[in-house]
VOVOMI-580787 format. One record per residue (C-alpha): residue in one letter; x, y, z; residue number from 1. Coordinates in nm, 2 decimals. Example, Ala and Ser with C-alpha at 12.3 -4.5 7.8 and 13.67 -1.06 7.14 Angstrom:
<sites>
<site "a",<1.23,-0.45,0.78>,1>
<site "s",<1.37,-0.11,0.71>,2>
</sites>
This chain:
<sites>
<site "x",<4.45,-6.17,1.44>,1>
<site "x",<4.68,-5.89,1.44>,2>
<site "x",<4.74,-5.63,1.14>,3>
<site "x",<5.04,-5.56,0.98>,4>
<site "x",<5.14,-5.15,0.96>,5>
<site "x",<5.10,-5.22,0.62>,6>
<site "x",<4.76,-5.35,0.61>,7>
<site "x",<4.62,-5.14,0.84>,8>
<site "x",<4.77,-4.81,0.62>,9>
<site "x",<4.64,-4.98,0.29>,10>
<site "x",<4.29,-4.97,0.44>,11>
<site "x",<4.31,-4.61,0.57>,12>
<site "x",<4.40,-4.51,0.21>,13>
<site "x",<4.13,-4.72,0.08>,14>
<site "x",<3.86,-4.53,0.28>,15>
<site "x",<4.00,-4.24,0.21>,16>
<site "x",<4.01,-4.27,-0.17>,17>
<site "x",<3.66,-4.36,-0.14>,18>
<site "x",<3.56,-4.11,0.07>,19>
<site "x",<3.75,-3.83,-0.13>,20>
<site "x",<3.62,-3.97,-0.46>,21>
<site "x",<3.23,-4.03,-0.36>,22>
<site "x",<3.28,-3.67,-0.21>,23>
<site "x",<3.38,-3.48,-0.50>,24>
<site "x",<3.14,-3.70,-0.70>,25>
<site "x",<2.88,-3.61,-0.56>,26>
<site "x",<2.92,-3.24,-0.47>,27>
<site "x",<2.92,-3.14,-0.82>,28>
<site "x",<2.99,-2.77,-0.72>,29>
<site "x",<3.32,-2.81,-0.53>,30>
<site "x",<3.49,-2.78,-0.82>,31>
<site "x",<3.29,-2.48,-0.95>,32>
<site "x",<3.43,-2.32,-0.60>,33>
<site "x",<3.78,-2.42,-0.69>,34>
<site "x",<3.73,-2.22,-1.08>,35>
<site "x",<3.53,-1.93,-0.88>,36>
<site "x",<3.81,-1.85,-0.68>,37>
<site "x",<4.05,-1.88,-0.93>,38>
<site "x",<3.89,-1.71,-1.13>,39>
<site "x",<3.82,-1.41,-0.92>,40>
<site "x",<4.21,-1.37,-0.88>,41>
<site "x",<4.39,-1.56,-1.21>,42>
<site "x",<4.31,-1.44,-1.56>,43>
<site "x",<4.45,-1.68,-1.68>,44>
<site "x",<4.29,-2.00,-1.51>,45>
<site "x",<4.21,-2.27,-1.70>,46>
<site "x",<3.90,-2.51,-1.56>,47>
<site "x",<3.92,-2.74,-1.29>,48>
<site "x",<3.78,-3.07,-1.37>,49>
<site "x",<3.70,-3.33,-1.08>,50>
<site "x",<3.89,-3.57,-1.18>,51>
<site "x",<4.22,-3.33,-1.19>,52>
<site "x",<4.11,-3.27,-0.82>,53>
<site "x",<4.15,-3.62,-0.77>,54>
<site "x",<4.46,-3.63,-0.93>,55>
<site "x",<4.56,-3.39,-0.71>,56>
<site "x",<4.49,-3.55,-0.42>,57>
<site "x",<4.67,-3.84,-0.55>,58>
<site "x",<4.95,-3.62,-0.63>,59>
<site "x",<4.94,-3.51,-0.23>,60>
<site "x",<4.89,-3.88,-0.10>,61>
<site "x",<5.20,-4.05,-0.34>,62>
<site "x",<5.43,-3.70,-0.15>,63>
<site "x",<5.37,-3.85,0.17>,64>
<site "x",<5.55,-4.19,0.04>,65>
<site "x",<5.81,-4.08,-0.19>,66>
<site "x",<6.02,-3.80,0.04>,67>
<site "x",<6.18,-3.57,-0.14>,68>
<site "x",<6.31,-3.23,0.05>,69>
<site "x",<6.13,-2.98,-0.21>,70>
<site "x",<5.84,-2.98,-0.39>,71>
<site "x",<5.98,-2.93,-0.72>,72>
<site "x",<6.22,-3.20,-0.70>,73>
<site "x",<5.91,-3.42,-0.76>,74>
<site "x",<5.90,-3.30,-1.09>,75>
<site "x",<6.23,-3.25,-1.17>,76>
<site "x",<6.42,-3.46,-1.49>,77>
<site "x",<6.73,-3.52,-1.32>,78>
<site "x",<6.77,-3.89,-1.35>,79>
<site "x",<6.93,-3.89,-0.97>,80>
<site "x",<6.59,-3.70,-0.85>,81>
<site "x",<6.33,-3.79,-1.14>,82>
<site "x",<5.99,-4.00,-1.00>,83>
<site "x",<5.81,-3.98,-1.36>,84>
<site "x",<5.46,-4.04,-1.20>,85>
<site "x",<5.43,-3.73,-1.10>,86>
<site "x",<5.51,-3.54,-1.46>,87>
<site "x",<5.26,-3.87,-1.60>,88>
<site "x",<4.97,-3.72,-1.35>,89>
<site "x",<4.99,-3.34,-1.41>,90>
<site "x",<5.25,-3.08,-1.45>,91>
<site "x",<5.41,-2.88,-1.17>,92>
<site "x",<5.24,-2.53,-1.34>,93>
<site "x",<4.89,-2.69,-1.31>,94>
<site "x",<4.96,-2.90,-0.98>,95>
<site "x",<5.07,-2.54,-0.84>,96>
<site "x",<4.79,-2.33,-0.99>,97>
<site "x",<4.55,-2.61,-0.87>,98>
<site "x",<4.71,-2.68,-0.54>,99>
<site "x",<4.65,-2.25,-0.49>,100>
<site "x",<4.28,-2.22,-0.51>,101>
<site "x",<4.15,-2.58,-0.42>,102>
<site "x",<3.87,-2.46,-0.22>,103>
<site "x",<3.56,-2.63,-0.11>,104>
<site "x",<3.37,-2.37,0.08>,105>
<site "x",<3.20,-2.05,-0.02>,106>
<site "x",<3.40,-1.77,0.18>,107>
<site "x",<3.04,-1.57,0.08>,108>
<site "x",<2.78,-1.84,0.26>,109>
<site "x",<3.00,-1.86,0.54>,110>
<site "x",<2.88,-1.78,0.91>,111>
<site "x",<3.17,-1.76,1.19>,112>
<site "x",<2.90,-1.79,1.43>,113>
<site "x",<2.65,-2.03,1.27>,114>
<site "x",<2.89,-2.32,1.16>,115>
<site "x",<2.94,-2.63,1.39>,116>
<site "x",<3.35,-2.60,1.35>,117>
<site "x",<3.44,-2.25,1.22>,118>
<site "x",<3.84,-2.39,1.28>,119>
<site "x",<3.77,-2.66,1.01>,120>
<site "x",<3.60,-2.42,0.79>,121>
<site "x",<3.77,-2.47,0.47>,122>
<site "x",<3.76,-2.82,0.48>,123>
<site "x",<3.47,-2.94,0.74>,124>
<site "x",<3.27,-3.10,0.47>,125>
<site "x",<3.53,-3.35,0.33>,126>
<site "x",<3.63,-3.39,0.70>,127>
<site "x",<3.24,-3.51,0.77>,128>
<site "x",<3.26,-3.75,0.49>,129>
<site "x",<3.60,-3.92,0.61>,130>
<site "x",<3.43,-3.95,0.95>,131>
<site "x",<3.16,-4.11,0.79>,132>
<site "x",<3.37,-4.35,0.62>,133>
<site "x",<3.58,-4.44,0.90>,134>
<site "x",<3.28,-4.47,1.13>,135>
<site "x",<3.09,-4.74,0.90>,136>
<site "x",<3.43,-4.92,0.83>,137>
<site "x",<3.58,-4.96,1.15>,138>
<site "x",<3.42,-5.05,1.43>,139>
<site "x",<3.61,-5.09,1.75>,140>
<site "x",<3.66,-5.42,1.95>,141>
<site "x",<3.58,-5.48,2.27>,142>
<site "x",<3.95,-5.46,2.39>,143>
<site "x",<4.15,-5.12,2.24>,144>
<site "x",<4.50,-5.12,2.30>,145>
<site "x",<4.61,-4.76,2.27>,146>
<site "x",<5.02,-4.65,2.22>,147>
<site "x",<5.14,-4.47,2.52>,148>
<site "x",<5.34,-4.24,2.35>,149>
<site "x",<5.03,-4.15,2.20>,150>
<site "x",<4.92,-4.04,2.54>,151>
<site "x",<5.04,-3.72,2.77>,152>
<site "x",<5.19,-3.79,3.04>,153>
<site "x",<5.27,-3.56,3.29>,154>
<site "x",<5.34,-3.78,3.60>,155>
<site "x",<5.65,-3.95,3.76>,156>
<site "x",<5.76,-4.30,3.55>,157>
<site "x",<5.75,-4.57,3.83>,158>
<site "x",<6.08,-4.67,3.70>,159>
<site "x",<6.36,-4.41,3.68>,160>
</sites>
């Protein structure tokens, strides 16, 4: 039995979405890091609330469908450009303000030399918990056919 592109991308968004939403859920601090760096440079920041971080999130995932060349178009009330979901979900001030200081890590408790993936600082503990996800979701088969254009290759093709 062979999945369609389709299928295979609603599941990926389904473990994500659950991943993302049991994450935030249960590190009731992430947001407090979001408002603590805001509020260290914005005085006028208004609280983050987990379920705008899932909404922004959201906001993110529905981009990656709906192409627009620039960001604010996604907003915008032309009725050639308009996509009303995103205006519905949040406005472009907050999603902007939001989008600036999403944060997950302390920059204080941090340790270069101590963490297990200083590259993926800033995000290495929503990272663990998609890896987690996809690890008890998916479990490989037997036989794994991989693209090759997914592969380097750096030797002759047999048939030019």
């Amino acid at each position: 039995m062979y999945l369609q592109a389709s299928e295979v991308m609603g599941i990926c968004l389904f473990i994500v979405r659950l991943s993302i939403h049991s994450f935030i859920g249960n590190q009731s601090t992430d947001h407090l890091e979001t408002n603590r760096m805001a509020e260290s440079k914005a005085s006028n920041w208004e609280l983050v609330t987990p379920p705008e971080m899932m909404m922004l999130l959201g906001v993110k995932m529905l981009m990656d469908i709906v192409k627009k060349p620039e960001e604010e178009m996604y907003w915008s009330k032309d009725p050639l450009l308009e996509t009303p979901i995103f205006a519905n979900t949040m406005s472009y001030r907050r999603y902007k303000k939001i989008r600036e200081y999403f944060h997950f890590t302390n920059n204080d408790s941090f340790d270069r030399e101590t963490h297990p993936n200083p590259k993926l600082c800033k995000i290495y503990e929503i990272y663990q918990a998609l890896e987690e996800k996809f690890q008890k979701f998916y479990n490989l088969g037997k036989n794994v056919t991989i693209d090759e254009s997914l592969m380097l290759y750096k030797g002759r093709i047999a048939w030019f």
